[in-house]
N, C-alpha and C positions, 0 to 999 in steps of 0.2 A: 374642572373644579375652580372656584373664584375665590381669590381672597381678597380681604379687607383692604385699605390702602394703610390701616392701622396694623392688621398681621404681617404683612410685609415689612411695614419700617420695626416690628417688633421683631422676626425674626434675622435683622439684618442687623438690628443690636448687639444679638443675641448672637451671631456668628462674628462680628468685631470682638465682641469679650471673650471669647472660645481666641479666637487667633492670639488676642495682646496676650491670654492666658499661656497661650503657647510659646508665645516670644519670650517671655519671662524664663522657659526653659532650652530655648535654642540658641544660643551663642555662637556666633564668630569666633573661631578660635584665632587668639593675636600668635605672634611670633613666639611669644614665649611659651605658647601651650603645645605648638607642633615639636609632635616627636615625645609630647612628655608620656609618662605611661598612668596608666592604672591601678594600682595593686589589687583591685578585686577578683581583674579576668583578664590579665595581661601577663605573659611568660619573663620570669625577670631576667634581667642583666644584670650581673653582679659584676664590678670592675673594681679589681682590688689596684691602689694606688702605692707607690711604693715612695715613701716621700726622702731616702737619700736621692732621688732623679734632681734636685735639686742643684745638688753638687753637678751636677753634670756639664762637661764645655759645649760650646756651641751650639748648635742644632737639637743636640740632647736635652739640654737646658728644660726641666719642667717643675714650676714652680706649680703653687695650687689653682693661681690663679686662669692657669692653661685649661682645666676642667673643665668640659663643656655639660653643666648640671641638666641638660636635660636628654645625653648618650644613656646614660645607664638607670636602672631602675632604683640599687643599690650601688653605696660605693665605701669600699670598707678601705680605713687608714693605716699602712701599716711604718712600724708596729711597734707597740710596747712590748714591757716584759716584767719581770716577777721582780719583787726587791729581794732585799735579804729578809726582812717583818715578813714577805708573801701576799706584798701586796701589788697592786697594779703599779707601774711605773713609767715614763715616759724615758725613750732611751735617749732622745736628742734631744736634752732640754734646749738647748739658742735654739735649735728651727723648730718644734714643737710648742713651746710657750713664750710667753712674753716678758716672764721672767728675766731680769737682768739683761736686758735691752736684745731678748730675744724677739727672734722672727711671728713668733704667733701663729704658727701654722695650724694648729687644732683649733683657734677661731674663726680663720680664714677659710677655711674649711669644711669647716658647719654652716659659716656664712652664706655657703650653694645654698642652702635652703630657702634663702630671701626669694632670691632668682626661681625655683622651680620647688612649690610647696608640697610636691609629691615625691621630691627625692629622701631617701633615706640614707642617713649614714651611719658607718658603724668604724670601731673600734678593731683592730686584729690585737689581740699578745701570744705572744708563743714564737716560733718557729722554729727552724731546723736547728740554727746555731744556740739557741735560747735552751735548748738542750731538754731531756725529761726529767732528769731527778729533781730538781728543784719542784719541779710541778708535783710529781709523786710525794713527795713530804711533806705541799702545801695540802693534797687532797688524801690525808691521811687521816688526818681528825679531825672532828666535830670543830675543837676550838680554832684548827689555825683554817676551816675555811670556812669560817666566820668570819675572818678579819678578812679574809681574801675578799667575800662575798660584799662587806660593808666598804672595803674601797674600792671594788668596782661599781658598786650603786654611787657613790661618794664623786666617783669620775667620772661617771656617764654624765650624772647632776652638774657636775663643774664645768665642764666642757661642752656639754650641748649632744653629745653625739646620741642615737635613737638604740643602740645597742652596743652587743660585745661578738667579735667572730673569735670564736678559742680555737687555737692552731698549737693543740699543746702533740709534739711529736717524738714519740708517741706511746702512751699509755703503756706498762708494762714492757718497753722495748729501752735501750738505752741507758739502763742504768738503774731504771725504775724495778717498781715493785708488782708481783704477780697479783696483789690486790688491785693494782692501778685500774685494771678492767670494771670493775665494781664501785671503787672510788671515784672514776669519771663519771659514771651514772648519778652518785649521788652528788657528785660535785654541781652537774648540770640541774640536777631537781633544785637543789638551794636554790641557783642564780636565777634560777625560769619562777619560782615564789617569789623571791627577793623583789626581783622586774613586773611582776606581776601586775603590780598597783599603779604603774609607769608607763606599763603597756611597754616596755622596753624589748626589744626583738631579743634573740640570742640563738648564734648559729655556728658552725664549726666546718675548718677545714678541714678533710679527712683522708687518709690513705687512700689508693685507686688502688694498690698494691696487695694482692692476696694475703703478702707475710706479716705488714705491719697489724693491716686490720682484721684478722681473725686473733693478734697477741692484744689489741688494743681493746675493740667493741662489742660491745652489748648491743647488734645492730638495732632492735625493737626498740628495746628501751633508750639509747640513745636518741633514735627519732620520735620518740617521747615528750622529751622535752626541749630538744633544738626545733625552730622555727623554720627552716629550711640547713641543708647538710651541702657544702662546696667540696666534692669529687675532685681530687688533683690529679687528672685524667692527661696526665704528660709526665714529663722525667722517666720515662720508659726505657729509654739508651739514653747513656751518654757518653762523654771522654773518660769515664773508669772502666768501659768493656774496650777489649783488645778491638774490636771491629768495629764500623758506623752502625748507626741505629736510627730510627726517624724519632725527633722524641715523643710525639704524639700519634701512631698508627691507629685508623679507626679498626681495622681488623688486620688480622695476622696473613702472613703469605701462606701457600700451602707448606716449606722448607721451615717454615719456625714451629718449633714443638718447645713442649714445657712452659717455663717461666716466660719464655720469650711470646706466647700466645698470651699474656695477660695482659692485653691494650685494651683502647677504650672500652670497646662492645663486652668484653670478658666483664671488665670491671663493674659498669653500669648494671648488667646483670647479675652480678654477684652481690650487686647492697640490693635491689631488687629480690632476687632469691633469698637472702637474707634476713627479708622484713622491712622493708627502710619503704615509706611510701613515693612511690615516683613523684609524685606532688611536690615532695621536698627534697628531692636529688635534684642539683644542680650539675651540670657537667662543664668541667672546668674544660678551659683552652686559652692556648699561650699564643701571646703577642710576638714570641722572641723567635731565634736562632740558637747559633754560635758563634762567640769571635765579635772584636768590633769596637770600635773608639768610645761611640756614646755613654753604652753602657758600663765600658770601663771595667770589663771582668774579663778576664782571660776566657778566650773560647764563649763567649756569648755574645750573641748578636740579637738585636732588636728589628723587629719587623722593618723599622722606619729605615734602618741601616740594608740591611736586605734587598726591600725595595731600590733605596739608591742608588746601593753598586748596580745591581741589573738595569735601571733606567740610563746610569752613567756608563755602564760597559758592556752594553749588550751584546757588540760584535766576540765579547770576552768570555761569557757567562752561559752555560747549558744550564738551561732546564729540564728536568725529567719526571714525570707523570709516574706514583705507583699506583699502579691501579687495585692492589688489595689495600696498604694502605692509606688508601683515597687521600695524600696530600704528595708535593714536591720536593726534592730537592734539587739543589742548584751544583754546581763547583766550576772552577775554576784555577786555571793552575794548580796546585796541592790541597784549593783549601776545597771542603764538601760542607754543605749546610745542611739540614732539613728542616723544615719549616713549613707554617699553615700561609696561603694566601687568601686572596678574595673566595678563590672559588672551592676550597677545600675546607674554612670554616666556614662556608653557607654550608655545605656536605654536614659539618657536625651538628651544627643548628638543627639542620632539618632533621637529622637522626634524633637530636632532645628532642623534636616537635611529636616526630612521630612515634617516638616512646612515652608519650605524654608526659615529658620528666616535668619539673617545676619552672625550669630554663637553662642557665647559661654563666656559664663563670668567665670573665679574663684578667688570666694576670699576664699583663698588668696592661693600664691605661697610657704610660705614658711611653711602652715602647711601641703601641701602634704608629703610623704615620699621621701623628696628630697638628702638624704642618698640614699636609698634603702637599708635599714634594713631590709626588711622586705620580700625580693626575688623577688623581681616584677620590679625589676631595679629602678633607679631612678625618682622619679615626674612619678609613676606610674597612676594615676587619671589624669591627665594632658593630658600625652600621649595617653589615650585610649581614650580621649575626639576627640583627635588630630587625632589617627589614622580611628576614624569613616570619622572625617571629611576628610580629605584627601582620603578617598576610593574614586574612581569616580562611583559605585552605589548607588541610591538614597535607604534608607531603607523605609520598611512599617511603617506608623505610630504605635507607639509602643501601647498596650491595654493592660488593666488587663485580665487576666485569670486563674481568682481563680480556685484551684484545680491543677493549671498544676502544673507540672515542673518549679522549681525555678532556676534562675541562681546561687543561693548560699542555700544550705539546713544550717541545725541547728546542730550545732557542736554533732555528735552521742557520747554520752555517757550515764553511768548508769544516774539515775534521783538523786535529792537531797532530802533527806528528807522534805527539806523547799519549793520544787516547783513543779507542774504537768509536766508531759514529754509534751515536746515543739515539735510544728509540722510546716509544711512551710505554714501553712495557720494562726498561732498564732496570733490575736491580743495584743496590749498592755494590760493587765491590767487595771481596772481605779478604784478600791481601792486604795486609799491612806494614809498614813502619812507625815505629814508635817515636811518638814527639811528644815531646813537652808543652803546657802550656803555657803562655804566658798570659798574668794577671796581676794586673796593676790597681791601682787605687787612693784615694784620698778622703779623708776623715775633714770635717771643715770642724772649722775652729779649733781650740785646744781640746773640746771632748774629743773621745777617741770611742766611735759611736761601733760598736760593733757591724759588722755589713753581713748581706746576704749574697753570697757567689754561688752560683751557677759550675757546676763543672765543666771544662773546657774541651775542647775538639778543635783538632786544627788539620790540615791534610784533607786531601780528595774525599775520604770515606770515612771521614773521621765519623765516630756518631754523639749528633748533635742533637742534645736536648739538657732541658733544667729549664729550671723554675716554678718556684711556688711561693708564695709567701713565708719568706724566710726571715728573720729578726736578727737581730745584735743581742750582745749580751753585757759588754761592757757595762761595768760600775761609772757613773758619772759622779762625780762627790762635790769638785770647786772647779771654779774657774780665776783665771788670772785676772787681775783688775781690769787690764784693757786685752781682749784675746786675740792673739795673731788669726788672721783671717780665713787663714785653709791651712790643711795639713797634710803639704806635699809628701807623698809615698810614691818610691819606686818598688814593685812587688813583683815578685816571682815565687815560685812553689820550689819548696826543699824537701822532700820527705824525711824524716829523721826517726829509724827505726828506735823504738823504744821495748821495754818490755813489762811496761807497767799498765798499759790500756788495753780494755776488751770490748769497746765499745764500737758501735756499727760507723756506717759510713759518713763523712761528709763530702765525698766526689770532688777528686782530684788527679784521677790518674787518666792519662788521655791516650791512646792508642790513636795512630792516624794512617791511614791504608790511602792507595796510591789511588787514582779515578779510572785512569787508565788500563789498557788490558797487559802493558807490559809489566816487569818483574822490577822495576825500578827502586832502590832503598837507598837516595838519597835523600837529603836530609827536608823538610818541610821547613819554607821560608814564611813564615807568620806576616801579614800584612798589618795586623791590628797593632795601635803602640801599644809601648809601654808604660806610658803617664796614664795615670786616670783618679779617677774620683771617688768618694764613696762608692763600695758595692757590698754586697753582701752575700754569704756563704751560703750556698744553696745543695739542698740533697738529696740524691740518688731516689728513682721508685724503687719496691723489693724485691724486681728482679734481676739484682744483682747478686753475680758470687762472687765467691772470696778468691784471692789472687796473692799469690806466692809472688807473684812478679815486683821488685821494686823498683821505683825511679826518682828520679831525680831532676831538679831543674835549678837555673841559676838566675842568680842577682841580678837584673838589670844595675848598671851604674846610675847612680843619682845624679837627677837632670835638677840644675838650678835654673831660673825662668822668673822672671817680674812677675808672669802671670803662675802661680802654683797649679794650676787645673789646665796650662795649656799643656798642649798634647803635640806628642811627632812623629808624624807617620809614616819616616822610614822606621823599617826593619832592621835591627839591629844583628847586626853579621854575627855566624855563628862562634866567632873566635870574643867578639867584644859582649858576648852572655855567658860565656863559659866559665869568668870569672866569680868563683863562687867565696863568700865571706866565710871567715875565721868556723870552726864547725860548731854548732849550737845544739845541742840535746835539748828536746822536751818531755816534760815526765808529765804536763798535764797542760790542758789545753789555757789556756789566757793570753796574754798581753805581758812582755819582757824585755826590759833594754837590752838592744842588742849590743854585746860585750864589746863590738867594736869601739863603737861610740856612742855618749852620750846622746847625739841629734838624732841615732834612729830607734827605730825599735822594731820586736818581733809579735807574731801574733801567731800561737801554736793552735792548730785545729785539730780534733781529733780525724781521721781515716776510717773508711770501712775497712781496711787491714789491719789487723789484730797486731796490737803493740808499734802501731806509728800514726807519727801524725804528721801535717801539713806545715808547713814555717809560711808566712808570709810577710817579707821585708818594709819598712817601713818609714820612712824620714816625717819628722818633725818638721813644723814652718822655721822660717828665718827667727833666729836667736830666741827659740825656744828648746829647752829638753825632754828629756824624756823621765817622768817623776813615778817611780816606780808604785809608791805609796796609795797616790791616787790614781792610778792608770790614766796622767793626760797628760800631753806636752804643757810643759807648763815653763814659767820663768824661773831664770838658773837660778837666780836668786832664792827660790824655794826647793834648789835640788841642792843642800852643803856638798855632796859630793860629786857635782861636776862642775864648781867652781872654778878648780883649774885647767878644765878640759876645752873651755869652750873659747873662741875669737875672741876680743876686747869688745870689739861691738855688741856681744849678747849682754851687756849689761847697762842696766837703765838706772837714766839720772844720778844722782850720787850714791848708788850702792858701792861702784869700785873704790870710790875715795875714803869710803866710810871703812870700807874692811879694810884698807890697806893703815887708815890709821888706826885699828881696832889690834890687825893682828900684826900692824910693823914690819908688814914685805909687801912686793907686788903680787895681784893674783898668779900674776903666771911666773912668780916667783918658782925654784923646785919646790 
C-alpha cells in the first residue's frame, strides 16, 4: 500500500503531538518526589512525633527540623491537652509557640509541608497521663463540646495542621463515666461535621487491649466517623509484671494462655471482628526498648540506643530469635530488652499488608536510628516498614515456625559463666528478682510540661515494653521575665501507698529476672544514668493485673553540671540510691514542692495498684524555685515563702536591697 509524501508528513505530526501530549504527563521524578507517597493507593505511615525529644542530650537530640518529610505518609504532633474551659491547649507553650520568644515548633512543623506537598499533618491531645475524666465531662454535653469543637477547628485554622488524632484514654475507664462510650461516638460526629467544610482529617489512637476497648468503644460507629483508627498494638509486658515480656509479640507462644494471648494478631482481629473496616486499622509499632540515656526514662530504650550498644559491644550482647513472637530480644549482663528490628518490623508490615489493613503506625520517629549510626542508613525501621509497603506484591501472611531459620540468630560467642548457650528458639527466662527502676528527667525551661514515661525494666528478663503516645498534663499559666534554660531533675520512683485512689494503671513497677539459667538474686546493676530530660509517663496495655506486691525506689542525689541535660553514665552504687528523701504522701496525682526544699519538687502519678501512686523527684534550674501556685519553677522573688530558704545568688538585681530596706533585716536574717 502507498502513501502520499503528504500522509506521511501528516501522520508523523500527528504522532510528535500524541508523544509532546504524553510528555506533558510523564515526569522525572526530582529528589524531592522519591519516596513520597500517594494517598489515593498507597498503605500509610503514620509516625507520631514526640516533641519533648527535643530536650534530649547528645545523639538523642531531635528537634523538628531532623524530620525527614517525605519517611511517613502522616505525621501526628504530640501533644496537646484539655484546658480547664475544655478546650484544646498546647502543653509546652516556649517549644510549641512562638509566643514569648518561644521556639515555634507547630510552625516549624507544618512548615514539612513546603518540602513534600503530600505530607499530612495532624495534631495528637489526650494521652495516658492527660488522664479520662476531664475528657468525660468535656464530652457530656451538647454546650461544653461545642466550645471543645469550636477551639479545635479555631487550632487546626491557627496552626496550619490538616487534622486532630484524639488519644483520649480511655472512655469510660479511669475515672470516667459509663455514658463516655456513647459520648465519644457523638463527640467524634461533632468534630468529623465541624471538619467537614475543611476537609480536616480526624483519627484516634485506640486500645489493642481487650479490657479498655470493649469499656470504651462503639467499634462501628466509632469507625464512622474517624478517618483512619492507630491500634497501639505494643505495651503488651512490661516492668509492672513480675516476669519479662516482649513488648510487642506478633502471636503468642503455645505456654501463654489468657490475657497474656492478647498480642498483635488477637488484637488486629478483634477490631476486625468487631466491625472496624481494615481499610482504616492502622497497626501500631514501636521504635523503642527499655532502659537508656537518650530517652531519658527509666527502663526505656530507643531503637537508636539499642542498636548502638549491640554495634559498640557485640562481643557483649546475645541475640535471641522468638520464633512465635517473630521479634528479638537481646541482654546482657542483668539488663534483657525486647525490641522490633529490621527484620521483625518488616514481619509486621507484611502481616498489615497481608491483612489488607489501611497501613502502619510508629511511635515514635525520633527513637528510630534517625542518625544512622548504626550502618543501616537513616530511620532504618521506618524505611523497611515503607519499602514492604511500597512493593506492589501482596506477601503471605506471616506465621510462626518454631525450629526454622530466624531472620536474626543470637550473637555467636563463648558462653558466660553466669548464663546457658542461647539458641534461636530461647525463651525469656521467668525467674526473677526485683529491681527498681530508675527514671530520671527534665522539664526545659521554667514550664514544668508534664512527660510521658514509659515503664521501666531493667535485669536479664526484665520485660520490656511501653510506648504510646502519651501527654502531659501540667497547667502552664506564666513565665518569668527571663526563664532559666532547663529544668535539671534527678528522679526516681517512690511508691507511696495511699488510700484515696482507685484508679487503673500508670506502669511503674518493674520485676527483673536473671538471663541466666542459674538461681542468682543479686542485685541488678542499671547501666542507664540518672540525669535526663523531658519524658513522659507512659501506660500499661490491659493486660495487666493487679499486684499486692509493693515497691520502692530511691532518690538519685542531685547532680549540679553547667550543662543541665548532661548525663553520667556511671551507675550509681547501690548504697549511694538508697538514700531516700524525708517521706511524702500523695492523696492525688499533680506536681508539689517537695518539703525538703524549696529548689525541688515532686510529681505524684497515679499506679495501677489501688490506693498508690508513683513520686517522681525533681530539682528546679539554678536559682529558681518551685511556685506551688502556678506549677513552675519560677523566680524566688515570686515564691514570699521561700525567700529565706534559698543562696544569696538566687536573687536578681536589686530585689535583696529592696526587701531588706522594705522589711529592716537581711533575708537570711532568722
Amino acid at each position: 500500500m502507498n502513501f502520499s509524501e503528504s500522509t506521511i508528513s501528516f501522520l508523523l505530526l500527528l504522532l510528535a503531538v500524541v508523544c509532546i501530549s504524553l510528555a506533558k504527563h510523564i515526569r522525572r521524578p526530582s529528589n524531592n518526589d522519591l519516596g513520597g507517597f500517594n494517598h489515593n493507593d498507597q498503605m500509610k505511615i503514620v509516625c507520631y512525633y514526640g516533641s519533648w525529644a527535643v530536650y534530649r542530650p547528645g545523639n538523642g537530640k531531635f528537634p523538628v527540623e531532623e524530620i525527614d518529610p517525605f519517611l511517613c505518609s502522616h505525621i501526628i504532633y504530640g501533644f496537646t491537652g484539655l484546658s480547664a474551659e475544655g478546650k484544646i491547649r498546647p502543653l509546652d507553650p516556649y517549644n510549641d509557640l512562638k509566643d514569648n520568644w518561644g521556639k515555634g515548633a507547630f510552625q516549624r512543623f507544618n512548615a514539612l509541608k513546603q518540602t513534600n506537598k503530600n505530607l499530612k499533618t495532624l495534631v495528637a491531645i489526650g494521652g495516658w497521663n492527660e488522664g479520662s475524666l476531664k475528657y468525660s465531662n468535656m464530652a457530656k454535653t451538647e454546650e461544653s463540646r461545642a466550645i471543645f469543637v469550636n477551639s479545635v477547628v479555631e487550632f487546626l485554622d491557627m496552626y496550619g495542621f490538616d487534622g486532630l488524632d484524639f488519644d483520649w484514654e480511655y472512655p469510660g475507664a479511669r475515672g470516667g463515666s459509663s455514658n463516655d462510650k456513647r459520648n465519644f461516638v457523638t463527640l467524634l460526629k461533632e468534630l468529623k461535621e465541624a471538619f467537614r467544610s475543611k476537609d480536616y482529617l480526624l483519627t484516634a489512637a485506640v486500645s489493642a487491649g481487650k479490657y479498655f476497648a470493649d469499656i470504651a468503644y462503639d467499634i462501628p460507629q466509632v469507625s464512622k466517623y474517624l478517618d483512619f483508627i492507630n491500634v497501639m498494638a505494643y505495651d503488651f509486658h512490661g516492668g509492672w509484671e513480675k516476669k519479662t515480656g516482649h513488648n510487642a509479640p506478633l502471636y503468642a507462644r503455645p505456654d501463654e494462655y489468657g490475657n497474656e494471648r492478647i498480642l498483635n494478631n488477637y488484637s488486629i482481629n478483634y477490631w476486625i471482628n468487631n466491625g472496624a473496616p481494615r481499610n482504616k486499622i492502622i497497626l501500631g509499632m514501636g521504635t523503642y526498648g527499655q532502659a537508656g540515656p537518650y530517652t531519658r526514662e527509666g527502663g526505656s530504650l530507643g531503637y537508636n540506643e539499642i542498636c548502638e550498644k549491640v554495634t559498640k559491644r557485640r562481643e557483649e550482647i546475645s541475640q535471641v530469635w522468638d520464633p512465635y513472637h517473630m521479634a528479638p530480644y537481646a541482654y546482657w549482663g542483668r539488663q534483657w530488652v525486647g525490641f522490633d528490628n529490621i527484620e521483625s518490623i518488616k514481619i509486621k508490615a507484611q502481616y498489615a499488608k497481608a491483612m489488607r489493613l489501611g497501613g502502619g503506625m510508629v511511635w515514635s520517629i525520633e527513637t528510630d536510628d534517625f542518625r544512622g549510626d548504626c550502618g543501616n542508613g537513616r530511620y532504618p525501621l521506618i524505611n523497611a516498614i515503607k519499602s514492604v509497603f511500597q512493593d506492589d506484591n501482596i506477601p503471605e501472611l506471616p506465621v510462626p515456625k518454631p525450629g526454622g531459620s530466624s531472620p536474626e540468630k543470637p550473637t555467636s560467642k563463648p558462653p558466660r559463666p553466669d548464663s546457658t548457650t542461647t539458641s534461636t528458639t530461647k525463651r525469656p527466662p521467668t525467674t526473677s528478682t526485683t529491681t527498681r527502676p530508675t527514671t530520671t528527667s527534665t522539664t526545659s525551661r521554667p514550664i514544668t510540661t508534664s512527660s510521658t514515661r514509659r515503664p521501666t525494666i531493667t535485669s536479664t528478663t526484665t520485660s520490656t515494653t511501653t510506648r504510646r503516645p502519651i501527654t502531659s498534663t501540667t497547667t502552664i499559666t506564666s513565665f518569668p521575665t527571663q526563664s532559666p534554660t532547663t529544668v535539671s531533675t534527678t528522679t526516681k520512683f517512690t511508691t507511696c501507698p495511699t488510700s484515696t485512689t482507685t484508679q487503673r494503671p500508670t506502669t511503674e513497677k518493674v520485676s527483673s529476672t536473671t538471663e541466666s539459667s542459674s538461681s542468682s538474686t543479686s542485685s541488678t546493676i542499671n547501666w542507664w544514668p540518672h540525669k535526663s530530660s523531658t519524658w513522659w509517663p507512659q501506660k500499661p496495655q490491659s493486660s495487666w493485673s493487679p499486684s499486692s506486691e509493693i515497691w520502692t525506689s530511691s532518690t538519685v542525689p542531685s547532680v549540679h553540671s553547667k550543662n543541665p541535660n548532661s548525663i553520667h553514665e556511671e551507675a550509681k552504687s547501690e548504697t549511694e540510691s538508697e538514700s531516700l528523701p524525708k517521706e511524702f504522701k500523695c492523696y492525688e496525682s499533680g506536681l508539689f514542692r517537695n518539703p525538703d526544699s524549696c529548689l525541688k519538687f515532686i510529681r505524684c502519678v497515679e499506679t495501677k495498684i489501688e490506693g498508690q501512686f508513683q513520686l517522681f523527684y525533681h530539682e528546679c534550674p539554678d536559682k529558681t524555685v518551685f511556685n506551688n501556685q502556678t506549677q513552675l519553677c519560677d523566680w524566688v522573688e515570686n515564691v514570699p515563702e521561700c525567700i529565706r530558704s534559698v543562696p544569696k545568688h538566687y536573687f536578681r538585681g536589686s530585689f535583696q536591697t529592696n526587701f531588706e530596706l522594705v522589711h529592716g533585716s537581711s533575708i537570711h536574717d532568722p
